[in-house]
C-alpha positions in Angstrom: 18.4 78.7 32.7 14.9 80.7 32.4 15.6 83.0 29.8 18.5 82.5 27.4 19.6 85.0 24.2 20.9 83.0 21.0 22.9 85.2 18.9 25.2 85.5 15.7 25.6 85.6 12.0 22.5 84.7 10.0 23.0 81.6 8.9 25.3 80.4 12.1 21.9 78.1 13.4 20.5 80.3 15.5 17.0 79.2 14.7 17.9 75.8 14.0 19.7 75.6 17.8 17.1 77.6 19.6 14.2 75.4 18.8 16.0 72.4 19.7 16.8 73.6 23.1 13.3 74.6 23.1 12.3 71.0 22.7 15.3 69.9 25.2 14.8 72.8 27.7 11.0 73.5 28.3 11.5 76.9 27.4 9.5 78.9 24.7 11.4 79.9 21.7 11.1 83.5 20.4 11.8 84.0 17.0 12.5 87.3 16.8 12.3 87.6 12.6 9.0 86.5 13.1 8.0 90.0 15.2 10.5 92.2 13.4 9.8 91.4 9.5 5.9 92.3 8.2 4.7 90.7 4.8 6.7 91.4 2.0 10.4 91.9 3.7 9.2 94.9 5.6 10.5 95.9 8.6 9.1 97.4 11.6 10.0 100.6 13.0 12.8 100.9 16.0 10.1 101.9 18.2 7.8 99.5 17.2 10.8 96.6 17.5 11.5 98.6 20.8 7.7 98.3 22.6 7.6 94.5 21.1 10.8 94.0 23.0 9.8 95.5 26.2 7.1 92.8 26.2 8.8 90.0 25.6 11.9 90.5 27.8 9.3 91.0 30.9 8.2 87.1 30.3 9.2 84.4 32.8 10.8 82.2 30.5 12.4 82.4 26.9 14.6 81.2 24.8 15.1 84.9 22.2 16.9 83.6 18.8 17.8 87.1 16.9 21.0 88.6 16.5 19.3 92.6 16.7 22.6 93.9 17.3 21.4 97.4 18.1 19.4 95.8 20.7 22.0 93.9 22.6 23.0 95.9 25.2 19.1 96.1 26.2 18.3 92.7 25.9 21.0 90.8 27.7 20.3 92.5 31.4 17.2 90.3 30.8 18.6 87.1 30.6 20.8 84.5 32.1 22.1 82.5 29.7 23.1 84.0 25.8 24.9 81.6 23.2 26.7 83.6 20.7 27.8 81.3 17.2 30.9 82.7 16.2 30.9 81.0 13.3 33.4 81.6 9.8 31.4 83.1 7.3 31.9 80.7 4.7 30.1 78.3 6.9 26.8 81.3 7.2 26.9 81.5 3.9 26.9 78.0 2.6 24.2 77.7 5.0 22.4 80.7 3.3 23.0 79.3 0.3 21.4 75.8 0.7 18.4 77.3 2.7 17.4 79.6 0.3 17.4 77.0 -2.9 15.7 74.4 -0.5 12.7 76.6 0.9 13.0 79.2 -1.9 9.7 80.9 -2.5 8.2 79.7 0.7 7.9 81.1 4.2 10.5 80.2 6.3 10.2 78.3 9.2 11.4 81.0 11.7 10.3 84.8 9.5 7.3 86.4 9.6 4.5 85.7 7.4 4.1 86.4 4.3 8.5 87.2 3.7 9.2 84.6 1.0 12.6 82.8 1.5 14.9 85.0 -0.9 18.5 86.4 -1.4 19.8 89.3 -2.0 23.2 90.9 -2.4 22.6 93.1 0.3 22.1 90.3 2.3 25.1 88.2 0.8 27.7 91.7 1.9 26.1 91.7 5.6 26.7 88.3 6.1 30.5 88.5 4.2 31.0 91.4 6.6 29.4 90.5 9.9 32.9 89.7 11.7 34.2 92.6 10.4 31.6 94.6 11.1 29.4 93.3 14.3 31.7 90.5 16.0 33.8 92.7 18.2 31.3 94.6 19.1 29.5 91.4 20.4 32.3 90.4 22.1 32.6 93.4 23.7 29.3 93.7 25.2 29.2 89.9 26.3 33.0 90.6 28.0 30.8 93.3 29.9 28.4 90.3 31.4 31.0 87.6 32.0 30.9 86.6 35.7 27.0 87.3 35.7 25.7 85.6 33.0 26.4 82.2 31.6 27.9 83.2 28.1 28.6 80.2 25.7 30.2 80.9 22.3 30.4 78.3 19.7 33.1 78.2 17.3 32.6 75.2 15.3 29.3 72.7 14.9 30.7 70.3 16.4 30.6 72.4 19.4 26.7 72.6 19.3 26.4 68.8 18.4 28.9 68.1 21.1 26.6 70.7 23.7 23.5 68.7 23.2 25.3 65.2 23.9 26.1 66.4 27.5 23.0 68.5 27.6 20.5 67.7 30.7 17.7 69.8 31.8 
């Protein structure tokens, strides 16, 4: 495992699992938010997104935690290892929930500086619709890889608490 993809719903853990493989692994951990998102909720151009991309696929060893789903099918050829949570959105948005009152007003851990930790109803209907709109599609693409990547989808937490128990580096 030199450079592993962690992707699904916001709110799923990504950020949460990545840097704790991080920690267990070795690897670096790329937050992608944190390159995507300029001060104030602004994103950055697909191109721009698009040249950052190029430079951090080319590096020796990652761990990349952002879902990006129009990047997918670019990003995974990189890797070796991609962990998608396929998570019920109730779960992502309970977790939403409870991150935004607890670090509300502040900079997340994982975003880009200067993006406050906030809701929106935008945000609340991408999450609500994110199997409906983006889960087959991932599924699709990773059923593209299987055989040449090592592809591990999470269903339930106690998946990911039961991964690190039998974790070794």
């Amino acid at each position: 495992m030199k450079r592993v993809l962690v992707i699904g719903c916001p709110g799923s853990g990504k950020s949460t699992f990545s840097s704790r493989l991080s920690k267990e692994s070795g690897l670096p951990v790329i937050h992608l938010d944190s390159f995507y998102w300029k001060p104030g909720w602004i994103s950055c151009s697909n191109q721009e997104f698009d040249e950052i991309l190029q430079k951090l696929l080319v590096q020796e060893t990652y761990i990349m935690d952002g879902n990006y789903g129009r990047t997918l099918d670019y990003r995974i050829p990189y890797t070796d290892t991609v962990y998608f949570f396929d998570f019920p959105r109730y779960l992502c948005l309970y977790r939403l929930m409870k991150r935004t009152i607890l670090n509300h007003g502040t900079t997340g851990e994982y975003m880009g500086k200067g993006c406050l930790e906030s809701i929106d109803y935008k945000f609340i209907k991408s999450v609500w619709n994110f199997r409906k709109n983006q889960r087959m599609r991932i599924i699709n693409i990773l059923e593209k890889y299987k055989g040449s990547k090592s592809i591990v989808i999470f269903r339930k937490p106690k998946e990911v608490k039961n991964y690190f128990k039998s974790y070794s580096k």
